[in-house]
N, CA, C and O of each residue as an XYZ file, in Angstrom:
712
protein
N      99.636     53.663    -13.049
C      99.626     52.496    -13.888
C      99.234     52.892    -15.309
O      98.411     53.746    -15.640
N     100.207     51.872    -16.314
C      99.632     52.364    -17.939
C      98.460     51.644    -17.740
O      98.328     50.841    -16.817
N      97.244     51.999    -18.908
C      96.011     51.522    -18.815
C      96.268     51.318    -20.297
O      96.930     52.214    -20.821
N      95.780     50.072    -21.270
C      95.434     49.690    -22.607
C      94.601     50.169    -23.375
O      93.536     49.575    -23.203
N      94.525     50.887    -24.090
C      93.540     51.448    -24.901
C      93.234     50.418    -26.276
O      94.085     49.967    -27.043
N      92.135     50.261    -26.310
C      92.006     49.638    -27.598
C      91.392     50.179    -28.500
O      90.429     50.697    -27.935
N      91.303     50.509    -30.129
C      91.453     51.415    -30.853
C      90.742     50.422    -32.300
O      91.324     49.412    -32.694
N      89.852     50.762    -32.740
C      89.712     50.211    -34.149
C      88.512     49.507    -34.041
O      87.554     49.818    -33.333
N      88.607     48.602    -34.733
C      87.493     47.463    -34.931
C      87.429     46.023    -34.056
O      88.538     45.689    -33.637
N      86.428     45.198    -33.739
C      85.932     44.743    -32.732
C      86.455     43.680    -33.751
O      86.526     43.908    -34.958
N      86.953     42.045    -32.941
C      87.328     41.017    -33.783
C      86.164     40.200    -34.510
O      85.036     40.001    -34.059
N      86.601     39.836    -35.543
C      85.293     39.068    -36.071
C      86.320     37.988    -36.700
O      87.438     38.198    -37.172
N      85.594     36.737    -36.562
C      86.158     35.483    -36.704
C      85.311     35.478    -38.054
O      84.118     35.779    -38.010
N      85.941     35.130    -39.275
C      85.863     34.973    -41.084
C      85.613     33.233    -41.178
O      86.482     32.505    -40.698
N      84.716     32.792    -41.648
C      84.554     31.636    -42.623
C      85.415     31.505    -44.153
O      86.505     32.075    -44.099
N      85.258     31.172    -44.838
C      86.177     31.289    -46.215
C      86.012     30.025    -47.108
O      85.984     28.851    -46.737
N      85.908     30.529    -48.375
C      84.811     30.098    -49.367
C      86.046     29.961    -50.269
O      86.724     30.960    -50.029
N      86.630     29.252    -51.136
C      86.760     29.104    -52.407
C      86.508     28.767    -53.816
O      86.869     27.590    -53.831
N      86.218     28.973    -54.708
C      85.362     28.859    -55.755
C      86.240     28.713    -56.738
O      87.264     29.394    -56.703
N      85.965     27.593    -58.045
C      86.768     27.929    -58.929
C      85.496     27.935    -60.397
O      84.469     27.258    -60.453
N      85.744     28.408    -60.896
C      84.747     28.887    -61.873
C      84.932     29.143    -63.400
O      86.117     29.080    -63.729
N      84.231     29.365    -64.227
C      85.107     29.943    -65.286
C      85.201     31.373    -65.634
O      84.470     31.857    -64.770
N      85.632     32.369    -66.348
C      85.862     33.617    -66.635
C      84.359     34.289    -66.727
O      83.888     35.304    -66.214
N      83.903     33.454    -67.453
C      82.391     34.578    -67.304
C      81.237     33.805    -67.037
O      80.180     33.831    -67.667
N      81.624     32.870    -65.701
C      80.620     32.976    -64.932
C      80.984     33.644    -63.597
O      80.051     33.744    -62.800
N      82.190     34.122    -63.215
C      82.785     35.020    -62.122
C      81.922     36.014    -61.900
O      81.565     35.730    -60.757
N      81.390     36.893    -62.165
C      80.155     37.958    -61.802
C      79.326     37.357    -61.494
O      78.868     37.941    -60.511
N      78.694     36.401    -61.704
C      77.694     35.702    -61.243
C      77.811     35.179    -59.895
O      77.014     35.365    -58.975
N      78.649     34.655    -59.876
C      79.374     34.495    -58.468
C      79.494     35.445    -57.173
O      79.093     35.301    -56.018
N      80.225     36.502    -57.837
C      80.397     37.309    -56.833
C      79.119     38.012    -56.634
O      78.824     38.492    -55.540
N      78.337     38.086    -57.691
C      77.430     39.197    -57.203
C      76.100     38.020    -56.782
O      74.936     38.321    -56.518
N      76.727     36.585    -56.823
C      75.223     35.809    -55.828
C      75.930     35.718    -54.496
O      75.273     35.629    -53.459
N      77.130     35.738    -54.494
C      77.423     35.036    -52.996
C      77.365     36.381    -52.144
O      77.254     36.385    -50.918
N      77.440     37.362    -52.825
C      77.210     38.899    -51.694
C      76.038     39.052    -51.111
O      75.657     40.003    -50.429
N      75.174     37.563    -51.557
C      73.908     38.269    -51.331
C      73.687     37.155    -50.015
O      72.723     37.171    -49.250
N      74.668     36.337    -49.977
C      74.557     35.495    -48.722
C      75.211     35.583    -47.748
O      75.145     34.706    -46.887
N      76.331     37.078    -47.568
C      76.964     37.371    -46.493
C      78.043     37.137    -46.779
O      78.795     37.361    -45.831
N      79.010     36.442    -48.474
C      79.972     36.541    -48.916
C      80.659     37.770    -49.668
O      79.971     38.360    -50.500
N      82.102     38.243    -49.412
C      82.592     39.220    -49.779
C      83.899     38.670    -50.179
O      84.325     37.698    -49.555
N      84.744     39.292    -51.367
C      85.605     39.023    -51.543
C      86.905     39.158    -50.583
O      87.244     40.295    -50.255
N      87.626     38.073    -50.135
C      89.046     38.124    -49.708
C      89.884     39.512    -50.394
O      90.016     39.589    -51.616
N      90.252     40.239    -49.765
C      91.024     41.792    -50.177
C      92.428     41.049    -49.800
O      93.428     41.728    -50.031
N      92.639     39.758    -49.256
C      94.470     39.370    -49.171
C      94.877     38.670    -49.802
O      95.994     38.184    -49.628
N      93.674     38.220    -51.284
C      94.014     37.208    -52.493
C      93.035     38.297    -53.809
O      91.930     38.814    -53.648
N      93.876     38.350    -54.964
C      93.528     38.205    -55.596
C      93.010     37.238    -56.735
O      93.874     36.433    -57.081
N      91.877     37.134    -57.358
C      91.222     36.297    -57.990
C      92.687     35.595    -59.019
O      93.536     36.440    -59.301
N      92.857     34.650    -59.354
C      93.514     34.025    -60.442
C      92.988     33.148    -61.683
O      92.149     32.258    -61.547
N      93.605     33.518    -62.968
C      92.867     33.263    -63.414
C      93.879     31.955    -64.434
O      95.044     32.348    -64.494
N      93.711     30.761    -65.091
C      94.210     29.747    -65.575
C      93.487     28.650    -66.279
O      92.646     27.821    -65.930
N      94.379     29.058    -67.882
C      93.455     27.878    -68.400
C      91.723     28.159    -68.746
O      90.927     27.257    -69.008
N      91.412     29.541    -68.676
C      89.974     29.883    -68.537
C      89.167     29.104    -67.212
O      88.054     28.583    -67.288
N      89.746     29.150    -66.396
C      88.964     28.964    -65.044
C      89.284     29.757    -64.518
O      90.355     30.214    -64.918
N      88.702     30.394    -63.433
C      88.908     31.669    -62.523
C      89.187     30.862    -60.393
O      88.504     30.003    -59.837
N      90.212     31.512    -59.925
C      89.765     31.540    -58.444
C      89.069     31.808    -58.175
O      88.361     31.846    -59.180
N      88.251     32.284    -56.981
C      87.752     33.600    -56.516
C      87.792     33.032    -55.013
O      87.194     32.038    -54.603
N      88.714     33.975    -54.216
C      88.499     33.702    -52.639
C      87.800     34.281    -51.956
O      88.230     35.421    -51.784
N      86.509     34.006    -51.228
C      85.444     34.917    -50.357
C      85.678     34.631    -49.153
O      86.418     33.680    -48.904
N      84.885     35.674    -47.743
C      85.117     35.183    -46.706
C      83.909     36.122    -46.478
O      83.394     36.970    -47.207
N      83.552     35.575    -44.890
C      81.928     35.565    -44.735
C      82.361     35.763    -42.956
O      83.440     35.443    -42.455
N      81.361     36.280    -42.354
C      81.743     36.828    -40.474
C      80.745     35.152    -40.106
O      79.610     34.927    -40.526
N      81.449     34.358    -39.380
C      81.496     33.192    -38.430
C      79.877     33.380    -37.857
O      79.083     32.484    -37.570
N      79.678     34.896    -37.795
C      78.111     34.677    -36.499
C      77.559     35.555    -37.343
O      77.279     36.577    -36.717
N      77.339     35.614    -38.211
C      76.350     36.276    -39.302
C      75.129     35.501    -38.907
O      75.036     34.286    -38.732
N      74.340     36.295    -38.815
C      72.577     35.747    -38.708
C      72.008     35.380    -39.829
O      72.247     35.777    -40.970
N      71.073     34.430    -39.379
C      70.459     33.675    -39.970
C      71.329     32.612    -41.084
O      71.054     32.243    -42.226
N      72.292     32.372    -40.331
C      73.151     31.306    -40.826
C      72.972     30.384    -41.915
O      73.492     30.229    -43.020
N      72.109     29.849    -41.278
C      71.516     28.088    -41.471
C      70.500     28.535    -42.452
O      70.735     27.874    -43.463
N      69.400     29.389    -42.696
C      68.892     29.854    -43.975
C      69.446     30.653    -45.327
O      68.920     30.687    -46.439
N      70.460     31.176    -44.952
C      71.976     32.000    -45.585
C      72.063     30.819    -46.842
O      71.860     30.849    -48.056
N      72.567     29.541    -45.644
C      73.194     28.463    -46.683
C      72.413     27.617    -47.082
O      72.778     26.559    -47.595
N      71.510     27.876    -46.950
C      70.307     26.626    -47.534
C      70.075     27.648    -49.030
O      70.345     27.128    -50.113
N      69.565     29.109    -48.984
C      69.872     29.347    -50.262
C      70.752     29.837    -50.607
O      70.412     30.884    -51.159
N      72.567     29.609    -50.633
C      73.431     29.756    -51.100
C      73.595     28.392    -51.470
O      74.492     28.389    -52.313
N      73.091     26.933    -51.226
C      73.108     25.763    -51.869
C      72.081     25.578    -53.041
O      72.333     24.812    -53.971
N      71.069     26.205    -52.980
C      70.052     26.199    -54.661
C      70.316     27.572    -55.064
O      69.815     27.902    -56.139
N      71.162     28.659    -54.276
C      71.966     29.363    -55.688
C      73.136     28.437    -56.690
O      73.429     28.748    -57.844
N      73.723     27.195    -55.898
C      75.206     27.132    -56.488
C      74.295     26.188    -57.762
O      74.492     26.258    -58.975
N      73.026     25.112    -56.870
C      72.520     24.239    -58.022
C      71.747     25.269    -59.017
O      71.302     24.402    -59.770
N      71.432     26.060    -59.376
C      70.675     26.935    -59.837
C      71.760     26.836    -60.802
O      71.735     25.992    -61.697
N      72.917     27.843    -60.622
C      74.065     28.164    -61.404
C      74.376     26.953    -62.253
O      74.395     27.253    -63.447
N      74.694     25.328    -61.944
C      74.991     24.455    -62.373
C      74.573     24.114    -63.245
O      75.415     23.673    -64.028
N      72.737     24.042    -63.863
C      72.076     24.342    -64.134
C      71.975     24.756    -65.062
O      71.549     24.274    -66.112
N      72.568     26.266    -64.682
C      72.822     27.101    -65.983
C      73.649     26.397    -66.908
O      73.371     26.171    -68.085
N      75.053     25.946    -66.076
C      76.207     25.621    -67.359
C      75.502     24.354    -67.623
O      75.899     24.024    -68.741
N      74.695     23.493    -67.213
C      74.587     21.927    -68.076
C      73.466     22.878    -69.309
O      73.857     22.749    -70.469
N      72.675     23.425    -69.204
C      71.681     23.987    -70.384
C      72.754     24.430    -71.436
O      72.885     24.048    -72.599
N      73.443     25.280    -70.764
C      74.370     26.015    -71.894
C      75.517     24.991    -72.747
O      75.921     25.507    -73.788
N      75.875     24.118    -72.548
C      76.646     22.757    -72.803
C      75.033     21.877    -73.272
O      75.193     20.894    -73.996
N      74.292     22.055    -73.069
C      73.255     21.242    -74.009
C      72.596     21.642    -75.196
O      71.746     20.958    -75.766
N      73.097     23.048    -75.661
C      73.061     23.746    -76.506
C      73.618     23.219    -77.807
O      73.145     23.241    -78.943
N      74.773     22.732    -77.320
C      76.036     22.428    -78.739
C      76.099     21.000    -78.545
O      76.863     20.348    -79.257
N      75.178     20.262    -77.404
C      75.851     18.879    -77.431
C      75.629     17.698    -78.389
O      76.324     16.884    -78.998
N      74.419     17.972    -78.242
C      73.549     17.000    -80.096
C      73.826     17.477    -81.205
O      73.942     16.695    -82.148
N      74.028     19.017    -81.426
C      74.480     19.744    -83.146
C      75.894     18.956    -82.619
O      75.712     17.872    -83.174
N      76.816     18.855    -82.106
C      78.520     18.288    -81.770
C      78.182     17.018    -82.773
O      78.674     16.829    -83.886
N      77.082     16.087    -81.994
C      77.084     14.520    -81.828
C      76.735     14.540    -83.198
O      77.753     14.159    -83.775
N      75.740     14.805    -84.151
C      74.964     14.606    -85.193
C      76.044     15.301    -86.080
O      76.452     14.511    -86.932
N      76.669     16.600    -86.155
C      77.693     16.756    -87.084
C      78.890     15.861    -87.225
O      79.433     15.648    -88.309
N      79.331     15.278    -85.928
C      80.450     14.385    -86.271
C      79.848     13.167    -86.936
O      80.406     12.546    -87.841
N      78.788     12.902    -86.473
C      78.230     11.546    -87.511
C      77.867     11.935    -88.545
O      77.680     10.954    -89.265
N      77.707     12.608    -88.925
C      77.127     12.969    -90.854
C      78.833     12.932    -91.374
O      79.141     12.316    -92.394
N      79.889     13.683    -90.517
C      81.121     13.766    -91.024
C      81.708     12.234    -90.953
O      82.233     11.853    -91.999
N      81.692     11.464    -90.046
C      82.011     10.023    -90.075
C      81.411      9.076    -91.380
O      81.932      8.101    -91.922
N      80.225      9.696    -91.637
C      79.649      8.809    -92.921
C      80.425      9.166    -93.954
O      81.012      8.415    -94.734
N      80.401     10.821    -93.925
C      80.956     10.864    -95.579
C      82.358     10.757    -95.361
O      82.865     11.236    -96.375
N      83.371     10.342    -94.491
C      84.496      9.767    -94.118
C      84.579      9.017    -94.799
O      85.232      9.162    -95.833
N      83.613      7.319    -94.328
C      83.280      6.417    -95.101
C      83.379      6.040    -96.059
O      84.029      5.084    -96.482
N      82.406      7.114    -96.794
C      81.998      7.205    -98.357
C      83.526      7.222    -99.033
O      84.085      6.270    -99.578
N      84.076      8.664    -98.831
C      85.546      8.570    -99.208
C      86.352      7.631    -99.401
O      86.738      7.163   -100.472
N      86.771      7.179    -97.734
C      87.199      5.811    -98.064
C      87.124      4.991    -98.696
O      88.217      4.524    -99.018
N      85.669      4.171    -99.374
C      85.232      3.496   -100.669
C      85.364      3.913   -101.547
O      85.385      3.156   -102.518
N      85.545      5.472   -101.774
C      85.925      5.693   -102.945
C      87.793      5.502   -103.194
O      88.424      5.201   -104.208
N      88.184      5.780   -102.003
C      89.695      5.787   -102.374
C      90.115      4.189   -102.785
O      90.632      3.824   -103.840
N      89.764      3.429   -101.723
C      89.657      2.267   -102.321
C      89.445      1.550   -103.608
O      90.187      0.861   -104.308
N      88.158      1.938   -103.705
C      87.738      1.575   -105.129
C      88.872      2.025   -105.912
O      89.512      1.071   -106.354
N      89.327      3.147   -106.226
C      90.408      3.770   -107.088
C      91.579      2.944   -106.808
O      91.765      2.173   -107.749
N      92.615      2.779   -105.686
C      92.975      1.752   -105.567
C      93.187      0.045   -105.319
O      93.775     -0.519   -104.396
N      92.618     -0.425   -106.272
C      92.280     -1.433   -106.682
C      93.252     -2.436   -107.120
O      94.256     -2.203   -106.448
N      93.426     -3.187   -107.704
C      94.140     -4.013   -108.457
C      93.648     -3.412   -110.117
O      94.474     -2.982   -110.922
N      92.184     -3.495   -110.386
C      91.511     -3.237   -111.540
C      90.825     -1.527   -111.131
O      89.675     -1.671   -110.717
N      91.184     -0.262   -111.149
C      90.727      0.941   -110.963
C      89.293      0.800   -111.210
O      88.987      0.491   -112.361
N      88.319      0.971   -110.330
C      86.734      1.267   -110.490
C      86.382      2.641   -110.450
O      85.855      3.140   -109.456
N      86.655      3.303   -111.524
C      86.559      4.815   -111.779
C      85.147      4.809   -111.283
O      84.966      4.953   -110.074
N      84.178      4.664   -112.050
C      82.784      5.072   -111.612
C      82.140      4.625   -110.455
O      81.019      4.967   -110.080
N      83.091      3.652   -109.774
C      82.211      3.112   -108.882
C      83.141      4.707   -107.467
O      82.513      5.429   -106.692
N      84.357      4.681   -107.647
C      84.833      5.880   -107.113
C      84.279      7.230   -107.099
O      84.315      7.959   -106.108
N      83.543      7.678   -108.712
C      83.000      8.893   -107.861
C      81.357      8.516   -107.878
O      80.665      9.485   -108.193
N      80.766      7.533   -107.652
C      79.619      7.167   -106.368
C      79.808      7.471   -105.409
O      79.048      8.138   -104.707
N      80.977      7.023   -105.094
C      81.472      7.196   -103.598
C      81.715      8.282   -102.647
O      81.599      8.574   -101.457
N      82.284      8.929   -104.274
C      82.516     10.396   -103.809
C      81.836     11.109   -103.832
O      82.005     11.715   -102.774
N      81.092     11.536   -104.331
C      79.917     12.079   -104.534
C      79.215     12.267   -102.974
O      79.342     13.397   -102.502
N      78.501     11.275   -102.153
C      78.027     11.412   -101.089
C      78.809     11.963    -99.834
O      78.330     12.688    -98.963
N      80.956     11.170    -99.945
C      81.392     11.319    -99.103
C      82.003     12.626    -99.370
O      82.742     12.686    -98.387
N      82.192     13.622    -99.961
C      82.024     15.343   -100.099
C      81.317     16.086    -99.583
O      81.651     17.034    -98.873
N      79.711     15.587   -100.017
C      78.571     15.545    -99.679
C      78.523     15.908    -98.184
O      78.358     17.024    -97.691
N      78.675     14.896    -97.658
C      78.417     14.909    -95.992
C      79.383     15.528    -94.950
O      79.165     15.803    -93.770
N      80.899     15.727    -95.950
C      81.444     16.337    -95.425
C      81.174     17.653    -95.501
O      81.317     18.177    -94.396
N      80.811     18.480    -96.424
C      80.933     19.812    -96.647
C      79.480     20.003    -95.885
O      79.312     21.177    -95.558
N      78.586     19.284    -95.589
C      76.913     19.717    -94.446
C      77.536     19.132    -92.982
O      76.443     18.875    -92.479
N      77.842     19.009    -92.655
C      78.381     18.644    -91.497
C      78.031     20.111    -90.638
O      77.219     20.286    -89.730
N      78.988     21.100    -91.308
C      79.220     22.503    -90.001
C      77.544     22.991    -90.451
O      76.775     23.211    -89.515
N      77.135     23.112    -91.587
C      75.879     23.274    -91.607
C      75.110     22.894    -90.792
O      74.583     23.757    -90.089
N      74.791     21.608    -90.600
C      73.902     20.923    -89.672
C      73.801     21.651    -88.400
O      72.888     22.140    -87.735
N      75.560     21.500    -88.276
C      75.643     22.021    -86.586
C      75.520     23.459    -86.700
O      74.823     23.794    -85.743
N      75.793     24.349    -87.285
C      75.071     25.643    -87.038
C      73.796     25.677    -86.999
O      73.382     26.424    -86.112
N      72.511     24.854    -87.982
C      71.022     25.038    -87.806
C      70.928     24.512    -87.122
O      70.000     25.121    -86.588
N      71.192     23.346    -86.210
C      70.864     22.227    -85.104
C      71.026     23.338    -83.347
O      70.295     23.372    -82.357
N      72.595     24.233    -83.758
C      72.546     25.109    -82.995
C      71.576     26.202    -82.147
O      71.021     26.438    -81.073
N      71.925     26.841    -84.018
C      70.564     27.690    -83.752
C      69.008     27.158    -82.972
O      68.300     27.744    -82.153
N      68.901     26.154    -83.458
C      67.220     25.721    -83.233
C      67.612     25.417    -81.798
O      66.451     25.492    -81.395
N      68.426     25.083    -80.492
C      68.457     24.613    -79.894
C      68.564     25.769    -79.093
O      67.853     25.923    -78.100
N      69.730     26.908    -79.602
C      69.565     27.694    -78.281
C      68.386     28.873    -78.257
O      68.651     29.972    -77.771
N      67.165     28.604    -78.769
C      66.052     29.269    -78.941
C      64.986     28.569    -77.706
O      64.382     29.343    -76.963
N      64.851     27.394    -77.589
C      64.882     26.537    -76.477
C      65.407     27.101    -75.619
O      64.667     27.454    -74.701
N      66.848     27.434    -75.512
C      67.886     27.158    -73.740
C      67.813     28.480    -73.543
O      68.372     28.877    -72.520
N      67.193     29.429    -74.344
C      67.346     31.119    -73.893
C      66.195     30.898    -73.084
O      66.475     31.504    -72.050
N      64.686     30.221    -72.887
C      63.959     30.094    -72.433
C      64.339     30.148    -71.162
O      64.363     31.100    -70.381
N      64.791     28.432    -70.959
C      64.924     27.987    -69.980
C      66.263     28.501    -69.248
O      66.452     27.854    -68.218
N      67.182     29.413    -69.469
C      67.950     30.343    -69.067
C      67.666     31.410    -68.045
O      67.867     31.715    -66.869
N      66.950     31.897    -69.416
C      65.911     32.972    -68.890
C      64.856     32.640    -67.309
O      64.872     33.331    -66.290
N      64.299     31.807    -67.474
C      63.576     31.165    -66.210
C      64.382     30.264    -64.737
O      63.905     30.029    -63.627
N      65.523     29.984    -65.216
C      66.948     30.102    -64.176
C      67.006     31.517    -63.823
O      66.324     32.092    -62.975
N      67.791     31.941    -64.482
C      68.241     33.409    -63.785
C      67.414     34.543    -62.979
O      67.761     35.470    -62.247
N      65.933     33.969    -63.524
C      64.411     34.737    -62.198
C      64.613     34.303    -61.073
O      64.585     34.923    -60.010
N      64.953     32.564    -61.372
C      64.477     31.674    -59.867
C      65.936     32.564    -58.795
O      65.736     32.949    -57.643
N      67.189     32.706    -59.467
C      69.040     33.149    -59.185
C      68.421     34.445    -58.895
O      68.810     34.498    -57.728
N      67.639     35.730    -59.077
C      67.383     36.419    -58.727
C      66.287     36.377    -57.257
O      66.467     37.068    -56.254
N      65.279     35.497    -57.434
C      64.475     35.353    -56.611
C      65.240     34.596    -55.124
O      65.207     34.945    -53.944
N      65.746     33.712    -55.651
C      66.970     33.472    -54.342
C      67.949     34.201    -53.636
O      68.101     34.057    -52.423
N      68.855     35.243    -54.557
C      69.378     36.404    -53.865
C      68.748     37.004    -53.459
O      69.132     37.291    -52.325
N      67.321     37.737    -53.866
C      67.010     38.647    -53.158
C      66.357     38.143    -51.686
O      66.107     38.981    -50.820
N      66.140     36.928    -51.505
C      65.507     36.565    -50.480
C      67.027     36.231    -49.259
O      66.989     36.528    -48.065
N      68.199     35.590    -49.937
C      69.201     35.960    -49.069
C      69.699     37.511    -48.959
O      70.586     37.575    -48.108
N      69.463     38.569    -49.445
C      69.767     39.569    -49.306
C      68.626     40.268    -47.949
O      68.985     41.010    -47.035
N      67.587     39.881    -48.141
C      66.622     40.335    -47.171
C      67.167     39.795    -45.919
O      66.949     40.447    -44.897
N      67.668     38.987    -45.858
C      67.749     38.130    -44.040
C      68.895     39.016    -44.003
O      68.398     39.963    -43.393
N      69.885     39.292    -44.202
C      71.185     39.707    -44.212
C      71.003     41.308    -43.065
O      71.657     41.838    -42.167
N      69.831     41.535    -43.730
C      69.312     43.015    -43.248
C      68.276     43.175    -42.375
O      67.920     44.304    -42.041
């Protein structure tokens, strides 16, 4: 009688993770979810569109310590989230406060163009007008660059004190793993 030989590797049943992300938060990704028993899919490559990234992972079905795996692979993902609302709170008030200084001296303009077109031309009352609405236009990107600056001096902090806690969480899913 033929007898079956079996040859290779033992079956392992894969979980599978998809992620969509942006371009450079992708390392972050891959190198937190490795630490929870995720590895990249080798039968997809990552895609990338629009500055968002794929990334397909897959993970072994009976990996130990499961259920603690994903408890901190869920305050790694909020951790990460985290990150991007700080980093988007960086530019979000210099955004808000430059478009309103630019909306005023909009304004201003406008009264002045007005004024100039008139029935009776109000030269002087036009460059009053103008005067401020130049004014506010040309400090506008100003604002928002010092408003910037001063803000992400703040979010490097609190960045900085994310990415301990993103370390302190991988390494503690990296320990069970082993």
């Amino acid at each position: 009688m033929s007898q079956i030989v079996k040859e290779g590797k033992d079956f392992i049943g894969y979980e599978y993770k998809e992620i969509v992300t942006t371009r450079q938060s992708a390392s972050l990704y891959i190198d937190g979810y490795s630490n929870f028993g995720w590895v990249p899919d080798d039968n997809f490559q990552p895609t990338v569109t629009k500055g968002s990234m794929t990334i397909k992972l897959k993970r072994d079905r009976k990996i130990l310590n499961k259920a603690e795996l994903t408890r901190l692979q869920r305050h790694f993902e909020s951790c990460v989230n985290e990150l991007d609302k700080i980093q988007k709170s960086a530019t979000f008030s210099a955004t808000i406060w430059s478009i309103l200084i630019g909306i005023v001296g909009i304004a201003f303009i406008a009264g002045s163009t007005f004024a100039v077109t008139a029935d009776s031309p109000m030269i002087l009352l036009c460059i009053i007008l103008a005067i401020p609405g130049f004014t506010c236009c040309a400090i506008a990107p100003i604002v928002y660059k010092k408003l910037v600056q001063k803000k992400s001096v703040q979010t490097e902090r609190m960045m900085e004190q994310k990415y301990d806690e993103i370390d302190e969480i991988c390494e503690k899913g990296n320990n069970l793993l082993f």
